[in-house]
C-alpha positions as CSV (number, residue, x, y, z in Angstrom):
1,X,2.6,-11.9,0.3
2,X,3.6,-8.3,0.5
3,X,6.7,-7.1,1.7
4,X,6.7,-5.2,5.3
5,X,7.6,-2.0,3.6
6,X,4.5,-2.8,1.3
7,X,2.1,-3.6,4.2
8,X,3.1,-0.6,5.9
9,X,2.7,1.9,3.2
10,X,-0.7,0.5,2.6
11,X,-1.6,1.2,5.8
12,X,-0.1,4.6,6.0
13,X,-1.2,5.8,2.5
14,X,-5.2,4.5,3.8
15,X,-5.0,6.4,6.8
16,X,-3.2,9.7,4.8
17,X,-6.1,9.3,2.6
18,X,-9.1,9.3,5.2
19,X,-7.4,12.3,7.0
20,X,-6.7,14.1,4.0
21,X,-10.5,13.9,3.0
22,X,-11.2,16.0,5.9
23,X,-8.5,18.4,5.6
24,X,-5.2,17.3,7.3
25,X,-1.9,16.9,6.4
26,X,-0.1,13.8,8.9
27,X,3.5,13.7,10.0
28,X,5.1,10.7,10.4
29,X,5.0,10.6,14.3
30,X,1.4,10.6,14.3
31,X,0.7,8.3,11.3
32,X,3.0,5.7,12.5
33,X,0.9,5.7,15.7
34,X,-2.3,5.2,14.3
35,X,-1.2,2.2,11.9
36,X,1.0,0.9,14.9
37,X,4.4,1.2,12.0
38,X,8.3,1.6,13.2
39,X,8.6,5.3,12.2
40,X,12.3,5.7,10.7
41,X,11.2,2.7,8.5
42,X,7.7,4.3,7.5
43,X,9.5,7.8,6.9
44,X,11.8,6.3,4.2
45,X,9.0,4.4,2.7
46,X,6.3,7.4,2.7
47,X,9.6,9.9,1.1
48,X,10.2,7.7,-1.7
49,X,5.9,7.4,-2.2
50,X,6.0,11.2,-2.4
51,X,8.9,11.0,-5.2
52,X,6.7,9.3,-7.0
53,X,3.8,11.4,-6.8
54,X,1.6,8.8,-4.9
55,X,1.3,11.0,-2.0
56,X,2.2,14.5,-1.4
57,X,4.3,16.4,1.4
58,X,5.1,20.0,2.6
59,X,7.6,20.6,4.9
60,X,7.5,23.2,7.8
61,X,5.3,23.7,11.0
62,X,2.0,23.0,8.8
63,X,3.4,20.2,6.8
64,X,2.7,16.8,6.5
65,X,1.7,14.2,4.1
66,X,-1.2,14.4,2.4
67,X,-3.4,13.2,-0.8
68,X,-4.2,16.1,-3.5
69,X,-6.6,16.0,-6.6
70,X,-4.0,14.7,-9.0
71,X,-3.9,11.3,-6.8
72,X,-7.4,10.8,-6.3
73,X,-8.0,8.0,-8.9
74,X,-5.0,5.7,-7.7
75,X,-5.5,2.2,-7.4
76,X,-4.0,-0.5,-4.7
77,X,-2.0,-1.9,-7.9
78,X,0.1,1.5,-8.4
79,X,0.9,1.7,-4.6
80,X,1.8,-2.0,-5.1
81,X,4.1,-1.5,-7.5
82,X,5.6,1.5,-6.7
83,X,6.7,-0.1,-3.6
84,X,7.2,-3.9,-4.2
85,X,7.6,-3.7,-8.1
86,X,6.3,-6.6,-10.5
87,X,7.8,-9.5,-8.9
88,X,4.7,-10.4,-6.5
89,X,2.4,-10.8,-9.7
90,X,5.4,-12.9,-12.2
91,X,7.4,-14.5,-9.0
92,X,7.4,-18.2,-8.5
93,X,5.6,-18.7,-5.6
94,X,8.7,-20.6,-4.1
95,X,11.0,-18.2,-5.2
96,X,12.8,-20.2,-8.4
97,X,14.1,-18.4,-11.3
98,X,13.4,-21.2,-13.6
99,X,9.7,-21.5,-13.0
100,X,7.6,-21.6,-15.8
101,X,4.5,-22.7,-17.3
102,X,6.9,-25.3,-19.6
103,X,9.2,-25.8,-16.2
104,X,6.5,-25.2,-12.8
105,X,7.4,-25.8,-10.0
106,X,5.4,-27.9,-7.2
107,X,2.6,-25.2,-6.9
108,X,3.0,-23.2,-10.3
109,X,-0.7,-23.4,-11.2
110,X,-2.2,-23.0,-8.2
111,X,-0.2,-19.9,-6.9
112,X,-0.5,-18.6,-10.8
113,X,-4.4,-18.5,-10.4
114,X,-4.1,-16.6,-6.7
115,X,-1.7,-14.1,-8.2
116,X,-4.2,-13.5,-10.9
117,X,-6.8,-12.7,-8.4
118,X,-4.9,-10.9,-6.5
119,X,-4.1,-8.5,-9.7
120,X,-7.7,-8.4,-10.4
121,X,-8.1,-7.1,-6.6
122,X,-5.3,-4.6,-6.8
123,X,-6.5,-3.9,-10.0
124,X,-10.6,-2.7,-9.5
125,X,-10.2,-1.3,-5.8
126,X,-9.0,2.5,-5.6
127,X,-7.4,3.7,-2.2
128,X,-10.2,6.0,-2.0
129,X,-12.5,3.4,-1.7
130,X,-10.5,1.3,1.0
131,X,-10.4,5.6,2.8
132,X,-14.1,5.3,2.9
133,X,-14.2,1.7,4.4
134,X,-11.8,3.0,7.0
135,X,-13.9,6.2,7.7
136,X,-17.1,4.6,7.3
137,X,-16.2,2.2,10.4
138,X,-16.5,-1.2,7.9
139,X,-12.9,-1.6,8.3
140,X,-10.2,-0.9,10.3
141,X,-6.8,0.0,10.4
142,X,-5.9,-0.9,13.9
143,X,-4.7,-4.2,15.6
144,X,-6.7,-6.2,17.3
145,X,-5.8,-6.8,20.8
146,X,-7.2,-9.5,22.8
């Protein structure tokens, strides 16, 4: 449902967040490792996430990305959108441009209530809280390798 840049930015933003809570700023070498992310491709994403004040970076030997104060409150929804834009929550579910409640396609009602609930979702959870799942061990950010 998300885009790849989206999935990866949620992943690097979680694991910015849980490191920044105890102090560090992350470059993009060693954040890509931990969330297991192509690093030219995560670097573009997390630059244009610090344009838009979602995360913040300083440059130089001590540099890094990190989360300050003013970022603290952010919800899944802003990252979301500041990434994928709008279309994932007023898209078609098959991709028509015509789809509508007066012209649905195959699945319009069913894929209208998921979208709902997945706004609802993006909506209520902050990515502090999904910093403390990661830190608190009851979630993870890492693959699981058989």
């Amino acid at each position: 449902m998300f885009s790849k840049a989206c999935e990866y930015g949620i992943r690097a933003v979680i694991y910015i967040w849980s490191q920044s809570k105890k102090g560090n700023k992350l470059g993009v070498k060693d954040i890509c490792k931990e969330i297991d992310a192509p690093e030219y491709f995560t670097a573009k994403i997390l630059q244009s996430l610090a344009r838009q004040n979602i995360v913040s970076s300083t440059k130089g030997p001590n540099g890094g990305f990190y989360i300050d104060i003013a970022q603290e409150n952010l919800r899944l929804m802003d990252l979301v959108r500041a990434i994928d834009g709008d279309k994932l929550f007023t898209g078609c579910g098959l991709g028509l441009k015509q789809c509508s409640a007066s012209n649905p396609c195959p699945i319009h009602h069913e894929y209208k209530a998921i979208r709902e609930g997945l706004a609802e979702l993006l909506k209520t959870k902050t990515l502090r809280e999904l910093a403390d799942e990661v830190l608190s061990g009851k979630a993870s950010l890492h693959s699981i390798v058989s």
